[in-house]
C-alpha positions in Angstrom: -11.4 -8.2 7.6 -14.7 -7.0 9.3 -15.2 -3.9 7.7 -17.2 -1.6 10.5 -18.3 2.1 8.9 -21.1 4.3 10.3 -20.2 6.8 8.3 -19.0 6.6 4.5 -20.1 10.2 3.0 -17.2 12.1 1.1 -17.0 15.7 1.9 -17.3 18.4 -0.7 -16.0 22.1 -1.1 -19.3 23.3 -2.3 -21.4 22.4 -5.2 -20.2 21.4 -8.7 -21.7 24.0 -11.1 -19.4 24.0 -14.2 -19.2 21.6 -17.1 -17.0 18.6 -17.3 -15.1 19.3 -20.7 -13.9 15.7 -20.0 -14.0 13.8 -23.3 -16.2 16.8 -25.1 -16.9 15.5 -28.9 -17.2 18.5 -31.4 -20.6 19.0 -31.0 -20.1 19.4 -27.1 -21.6 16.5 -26.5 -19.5 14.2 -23.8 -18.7 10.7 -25.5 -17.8 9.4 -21.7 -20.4 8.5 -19.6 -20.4 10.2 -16.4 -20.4 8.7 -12.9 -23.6 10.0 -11.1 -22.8 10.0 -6.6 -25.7 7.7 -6.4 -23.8 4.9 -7.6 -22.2 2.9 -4.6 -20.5 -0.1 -4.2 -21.2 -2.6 -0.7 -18.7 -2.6 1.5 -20.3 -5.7 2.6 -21.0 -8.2 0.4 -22.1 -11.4 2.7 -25.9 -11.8 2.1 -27.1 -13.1 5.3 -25.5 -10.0 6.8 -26.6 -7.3 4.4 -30.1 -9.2 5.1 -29.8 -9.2 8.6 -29.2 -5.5 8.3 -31.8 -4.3 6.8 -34.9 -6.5 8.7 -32.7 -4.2 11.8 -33.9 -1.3 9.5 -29.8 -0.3 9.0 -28.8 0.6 5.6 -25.7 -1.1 4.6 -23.0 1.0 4.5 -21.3 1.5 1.1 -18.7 3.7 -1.0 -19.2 6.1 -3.2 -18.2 5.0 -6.7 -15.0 6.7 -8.3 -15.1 8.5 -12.3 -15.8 11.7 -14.1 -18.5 13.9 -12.4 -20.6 15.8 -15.2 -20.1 19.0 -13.2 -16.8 19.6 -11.6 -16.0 22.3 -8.9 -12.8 24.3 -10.1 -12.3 26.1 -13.2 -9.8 24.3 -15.2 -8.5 26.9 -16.9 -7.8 28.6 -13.0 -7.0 25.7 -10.9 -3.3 24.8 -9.7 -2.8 21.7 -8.5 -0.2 19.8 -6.4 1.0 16.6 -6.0 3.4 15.1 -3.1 5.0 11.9 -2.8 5.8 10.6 0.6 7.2 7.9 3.0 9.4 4.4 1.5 9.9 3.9 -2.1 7.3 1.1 -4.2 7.2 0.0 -7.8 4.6 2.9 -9.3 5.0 6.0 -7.9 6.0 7.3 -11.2 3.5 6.1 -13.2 1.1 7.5 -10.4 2.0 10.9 -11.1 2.7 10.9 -14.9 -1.5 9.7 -14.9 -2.1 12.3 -12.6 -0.3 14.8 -15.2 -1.6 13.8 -18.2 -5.3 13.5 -17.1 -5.3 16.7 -15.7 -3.8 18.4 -18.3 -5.8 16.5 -21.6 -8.3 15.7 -19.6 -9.3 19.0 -18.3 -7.3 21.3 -19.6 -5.7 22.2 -16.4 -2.2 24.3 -16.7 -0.8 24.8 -13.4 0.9 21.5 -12.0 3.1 21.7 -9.7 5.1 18.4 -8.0 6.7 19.0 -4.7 9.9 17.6 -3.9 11.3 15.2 -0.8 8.0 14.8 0.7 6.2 17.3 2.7 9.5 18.6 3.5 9.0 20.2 0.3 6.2 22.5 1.6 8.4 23.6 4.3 10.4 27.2 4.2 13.8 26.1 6.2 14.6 23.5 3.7 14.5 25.5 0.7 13.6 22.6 -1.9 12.3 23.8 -5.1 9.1 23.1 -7.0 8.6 21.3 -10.3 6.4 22.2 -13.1 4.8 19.5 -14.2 3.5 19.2 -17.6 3.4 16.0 -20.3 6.7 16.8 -21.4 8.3 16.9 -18.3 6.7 13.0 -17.3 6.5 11.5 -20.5 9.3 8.6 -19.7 8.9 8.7 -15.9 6.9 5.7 -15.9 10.5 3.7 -17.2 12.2 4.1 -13.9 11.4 3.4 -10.3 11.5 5.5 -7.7 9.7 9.0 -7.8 10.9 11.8 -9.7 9.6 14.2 -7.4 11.9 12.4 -4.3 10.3 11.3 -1.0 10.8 11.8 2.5 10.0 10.6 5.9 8.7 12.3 9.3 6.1 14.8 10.1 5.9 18.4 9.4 4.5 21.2 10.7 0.7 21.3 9.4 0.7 24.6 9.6 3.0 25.6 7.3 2.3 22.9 4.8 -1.3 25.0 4.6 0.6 28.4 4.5 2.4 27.0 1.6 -0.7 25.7 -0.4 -2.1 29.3 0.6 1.0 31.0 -0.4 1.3 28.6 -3.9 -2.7 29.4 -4.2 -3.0 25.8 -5.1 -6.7 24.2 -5.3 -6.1 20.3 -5.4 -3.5 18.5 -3.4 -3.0 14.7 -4.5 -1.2 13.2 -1.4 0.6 9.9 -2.5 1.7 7.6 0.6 1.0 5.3 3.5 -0.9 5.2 6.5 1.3 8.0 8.1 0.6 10.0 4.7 -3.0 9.6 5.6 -2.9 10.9 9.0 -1.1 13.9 7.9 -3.4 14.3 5.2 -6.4 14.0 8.0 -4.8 17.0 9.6 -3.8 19.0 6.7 -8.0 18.6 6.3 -8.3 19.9 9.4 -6.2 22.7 9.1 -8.3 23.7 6.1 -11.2 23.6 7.3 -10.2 25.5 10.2 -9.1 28.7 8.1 -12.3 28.1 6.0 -10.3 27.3 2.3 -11.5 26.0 -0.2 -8.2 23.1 -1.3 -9.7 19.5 -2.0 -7.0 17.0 -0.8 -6.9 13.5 -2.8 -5.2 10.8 -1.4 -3.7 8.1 -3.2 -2.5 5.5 -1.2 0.9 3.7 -1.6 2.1 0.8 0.6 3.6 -2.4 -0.9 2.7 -3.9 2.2 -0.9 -4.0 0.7 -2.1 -3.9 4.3 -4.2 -0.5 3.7 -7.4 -0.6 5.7 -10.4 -0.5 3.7 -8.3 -1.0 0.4 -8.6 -3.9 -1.4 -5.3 -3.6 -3.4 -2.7 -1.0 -3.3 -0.5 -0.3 -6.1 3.2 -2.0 -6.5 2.1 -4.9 -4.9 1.6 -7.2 -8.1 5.1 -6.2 -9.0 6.6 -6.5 -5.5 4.9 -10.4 -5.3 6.4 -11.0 -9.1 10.0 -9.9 -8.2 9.2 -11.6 -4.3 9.2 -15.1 -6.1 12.2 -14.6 -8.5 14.5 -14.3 -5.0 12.3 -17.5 -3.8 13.6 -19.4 -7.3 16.6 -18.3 -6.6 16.7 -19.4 -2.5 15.3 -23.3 -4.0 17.9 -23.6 -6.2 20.3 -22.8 -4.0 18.9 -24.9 -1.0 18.6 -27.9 -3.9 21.9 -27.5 -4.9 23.4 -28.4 -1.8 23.2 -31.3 0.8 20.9 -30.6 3.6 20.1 -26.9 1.3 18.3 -24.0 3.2 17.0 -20.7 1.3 16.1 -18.2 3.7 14.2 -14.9 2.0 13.5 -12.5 4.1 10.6 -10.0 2.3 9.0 -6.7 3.4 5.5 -6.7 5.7 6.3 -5.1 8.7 3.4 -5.5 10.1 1.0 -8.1 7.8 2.3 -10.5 5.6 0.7 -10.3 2.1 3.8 -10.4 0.0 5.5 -13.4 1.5 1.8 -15.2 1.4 0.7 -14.6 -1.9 4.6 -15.3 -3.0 4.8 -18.5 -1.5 1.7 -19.7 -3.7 3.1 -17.5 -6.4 6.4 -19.7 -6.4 5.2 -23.1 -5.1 8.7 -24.1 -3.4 8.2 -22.7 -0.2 8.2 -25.1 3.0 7.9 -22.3 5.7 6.3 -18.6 5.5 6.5 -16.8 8.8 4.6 -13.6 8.9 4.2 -11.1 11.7 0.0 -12.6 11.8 0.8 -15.7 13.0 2.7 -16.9 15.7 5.8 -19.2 16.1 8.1 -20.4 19.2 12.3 -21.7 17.8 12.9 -23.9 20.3 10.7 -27.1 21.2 9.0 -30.2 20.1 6.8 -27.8 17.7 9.3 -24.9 17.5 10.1 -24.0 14.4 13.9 -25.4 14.2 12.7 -28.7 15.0 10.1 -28.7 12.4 13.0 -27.6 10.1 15.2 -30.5 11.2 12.7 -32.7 10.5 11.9 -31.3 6.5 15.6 -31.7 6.4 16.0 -35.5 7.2 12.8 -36.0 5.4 13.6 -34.3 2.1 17.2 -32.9 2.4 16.6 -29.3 1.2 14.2 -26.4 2.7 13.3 -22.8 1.4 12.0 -20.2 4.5 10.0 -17.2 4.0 10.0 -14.4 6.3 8.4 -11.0 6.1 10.7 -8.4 8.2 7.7 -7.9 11.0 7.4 -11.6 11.9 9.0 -12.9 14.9 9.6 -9.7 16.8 8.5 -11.3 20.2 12.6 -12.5 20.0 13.6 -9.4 20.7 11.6 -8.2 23.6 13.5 -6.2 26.6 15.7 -4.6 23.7 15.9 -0.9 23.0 13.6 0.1 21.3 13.9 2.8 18.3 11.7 4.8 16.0 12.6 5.9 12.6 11.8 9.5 11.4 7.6 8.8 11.3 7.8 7.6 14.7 6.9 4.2 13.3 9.2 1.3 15.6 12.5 0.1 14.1 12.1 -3.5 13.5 14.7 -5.8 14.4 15.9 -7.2 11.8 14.6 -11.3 12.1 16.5 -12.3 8.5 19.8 -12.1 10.1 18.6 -13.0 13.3 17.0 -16.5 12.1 20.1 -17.0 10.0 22.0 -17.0 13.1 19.8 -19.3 15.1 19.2 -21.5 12.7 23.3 -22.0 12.1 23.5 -22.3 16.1 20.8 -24.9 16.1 22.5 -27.4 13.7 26.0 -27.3 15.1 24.5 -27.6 18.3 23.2 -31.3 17.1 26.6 -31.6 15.1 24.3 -31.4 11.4 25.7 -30.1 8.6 23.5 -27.4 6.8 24.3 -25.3 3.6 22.6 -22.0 4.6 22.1 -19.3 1.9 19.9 -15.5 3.4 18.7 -13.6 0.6 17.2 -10.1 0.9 15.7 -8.1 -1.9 13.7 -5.9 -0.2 15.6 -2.5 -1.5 15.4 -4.1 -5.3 12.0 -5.1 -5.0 11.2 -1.4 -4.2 12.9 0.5 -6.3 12.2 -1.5 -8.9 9.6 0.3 -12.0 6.0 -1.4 -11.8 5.1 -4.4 -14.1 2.7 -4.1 -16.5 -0.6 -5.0 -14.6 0.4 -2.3 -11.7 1.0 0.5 -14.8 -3.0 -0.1 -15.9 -3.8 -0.2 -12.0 -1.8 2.7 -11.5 -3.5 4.9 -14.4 -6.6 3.9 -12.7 -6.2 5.1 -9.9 -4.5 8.4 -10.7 -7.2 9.5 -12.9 -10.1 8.6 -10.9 -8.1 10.6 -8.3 -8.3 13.8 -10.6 -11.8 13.5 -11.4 -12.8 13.5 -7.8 -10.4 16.3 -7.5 -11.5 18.2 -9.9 -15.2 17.7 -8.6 -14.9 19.2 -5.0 -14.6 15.8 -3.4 -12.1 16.0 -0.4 -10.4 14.1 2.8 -10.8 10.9 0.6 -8.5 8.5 -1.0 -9.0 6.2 -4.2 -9.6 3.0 -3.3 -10.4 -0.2 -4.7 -13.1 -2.3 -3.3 -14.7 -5.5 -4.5 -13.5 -5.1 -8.3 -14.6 -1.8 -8.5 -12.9 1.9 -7.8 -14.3 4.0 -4.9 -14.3 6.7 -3.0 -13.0 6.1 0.4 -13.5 8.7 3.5 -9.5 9.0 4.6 -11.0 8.5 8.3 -12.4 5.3 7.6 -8.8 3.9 6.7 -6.3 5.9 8.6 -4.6 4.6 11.3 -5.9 1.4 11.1 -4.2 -1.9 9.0 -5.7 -4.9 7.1 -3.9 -7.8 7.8 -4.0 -11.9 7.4 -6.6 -13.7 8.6 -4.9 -16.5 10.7 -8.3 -18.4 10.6 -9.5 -17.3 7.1 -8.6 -18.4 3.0 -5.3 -16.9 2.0 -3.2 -18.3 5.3 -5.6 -21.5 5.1 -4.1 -21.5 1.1 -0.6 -21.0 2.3 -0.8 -23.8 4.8 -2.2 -25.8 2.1 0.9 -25.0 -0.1 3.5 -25.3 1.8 2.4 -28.4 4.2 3.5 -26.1 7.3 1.4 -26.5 10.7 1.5 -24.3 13.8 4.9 -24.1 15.4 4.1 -23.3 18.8 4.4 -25.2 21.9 1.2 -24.1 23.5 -1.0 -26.1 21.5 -1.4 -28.0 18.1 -3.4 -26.9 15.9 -6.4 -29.1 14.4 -5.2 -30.5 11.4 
């Protein structure tokens, strides 16, 4: 990733004048220490190009470190707050807001919570979906179960009336919780505030168990999406072992970058092939990927193929084309696609394979976070209330070189982090796995 800012100042409301009762000892002291805005984290941390920077007289652009403020913009004791969960289901969300809940509420004191159902569908009239009042009690064993208690939803709304509704609801802090097309709604829900002149501070949070955020380091669910990711992998090598001329085929989510089947495929150290959307592959050829197959076959008799869903969509070029509900393109669907060519292939050269597709995707995300994403969530949530409750808005939590920021939503919006083909983690996989390029149009060096 080349990480190219000019501009990483997070907007305020106005300025913080009131207290922070956040951990207030007896004698009104804070036993916390507070996070001053001076505090910034790099965003680039090579030394001969920070160096190179500033003999150009440019100060390197950095991020805003996340924590308590020790003056905070809303009144607790006044403040209503929402929070929304949107797009596909990943392993946190519920432990995302039960942090959000439960530092709000002991944190600050703050009363008025209110989680909006199915999305921001929920903020819309015409549906007629009811609001939850959030308190401790109400989220106290969310964290348990996957999914999102508050229900999700895909699709845009009218931004309009999602700021009629946070006008009509009076609410002061919306904590959006989603993807990039979360983030792009929540650039224009900004807008739309500004516009009328309100004062509502809108936190995002962002969620993708893709982990190909822009400008975020790691997103949450994606420890526990990688855990369960090599479990199906286990399973695909015992198959493909168990069974003359064996092939496990897993086929994981990345529609569009393939973290999860890359950092599963060194998670689980059986993998022979990992095809991701990054890197480019032909089937048929000298190089072509079934050949290279054939050959792991005769060499060792067994093979074990990773694929995330957005790799090898070249295949189905000229076909029609489809968008779900947030516009975003149906993928077609290269699991059962390779399972088919790959069973073509072999009878075609009269070899018998034992061919075994496994797809876990819907498990993997509906499945409750592991323990590592529950701390990472927590973290997250709360350093999304205290920049909240400061004023801070049209930002998300991020994290960034170890360290929690504060991340200007149009610095990541509409724009994806994905693999390297040239740099360490493919370089890693390669490394792994023994694979080489599979393309006719050159070899690579090796």
């Amino acid at each position: 990733m080349n990480p190219e800012l000019t501009d990483t100042i997070i907007k305020t409301l106005g300025e913080a004048r009131i207290a922070s009762p956040v951990r207030k000892s007896e004698n009104g002291k804070p036993e916390c220490s507070f996070q001053p805005d001076e505090d910034r984290v790099l965003v680039e941390i090579n030394t001969e190009k920070i160096l190179e920077q500033i003999r150009l007289g440019i100060e390197p652009a950095s991020f805003e470190k996340a924590g308590p403020r020790s003056h905070i913009f809303f009144d607790p004791s006044k403040v209503r707050c929402a929070i929304v969960t949107c797009g596909g289901l990943c392993p946190g969300l519920n432990d995302i807001i039960r942090a959000i809940v439960l530092e709000l509420t002991y944190g600050y004191g703050v009363r008025g919570i209110y989680g909006i159902r199915y999305g921001l569908a929920g903020f819309i009239p015409e549906y007629r979906y009811d609001v939850v009042d959030l308190t401790p009690a109400e989220v106290e064993d969310i964290h348990g179960s996957g999914g999102t208690v508050l229900g999700s939803s895909r699709g845009p709304q009218d931004i309009g009336q999602i700021v009629d509704c946070l006008e009509r609801m009076n609410v002061g802090i919306l904590f959006t919780v989603g993807g990039d097309g979360t983030l792009m709604a929540s650039t224009r829900i900004c807008d739309e505030i500004a516009k009328r002149g309100l004062k509502i501070s809108v936190v995002g949070i962002p969620k993708t168990i893709d982990n190909d955020i822009f400008m975020v380091g790691r997103s949450f669910g994606f420890e526990t999406a990688v855990e369960m990711a090599t479990a199906a992998i286990r399973t695909a090598h015992t198959e493909a072992v168990g069974y003359p001329n064996g092939i496990g085929l897993v086929k994981l989510m990345g529609r569009h970058s393939g973290f999860i089947a890359a950092h599963a495929a060194l998670a689980q150290q059986d993998v022979n092939f990992v095809l991701v959307p990054e890197v480019d592959f032909d089937l048929e050829g000298e190089n072509g990927f079934l050949k290279t197959l054939e050959t792991r076959l005769l060499d060792r008799g067994h093979a074990v193929v990773v694929a995330a869903e957005g790799a090898g969509q070249k295949f189905f070029e000229g076909e029609n084309a489809e968008r779900d509900a947030s516009g975003n393109l149906k993928l077609h669907d290269i699991g059962m696609f390779l399972k088919s060519e790959i069973a073509s292939y072999f009878d075609s050269i009269n070899m018998e394979i034992n061919l075994k597709f496994i797809d876990p995707s819907y498990m993997i995300r509906s499945h409750p976070a592991n323990s590592n994403d529950n701390v990472f969530c927590s973290f997250l949530a709360r350093n999304a209330v205290h920049a909240g409750m400061a004023g801070k808005t049209r930002l998300l939590v991020g994290y960034w070189h170890d360290q929690f920021v504060h991340v200007p939503m149009d610095a990541s919006a509409g724009k994806r982090k994905r693999i390297d083909p040239n740099g360490r983690l493919w370089m890693s996989v390669q490394e792994a796995t023994g694979q080489r390029s599979m393309t006719n149009a050159h070899k690579s060096c090796e």
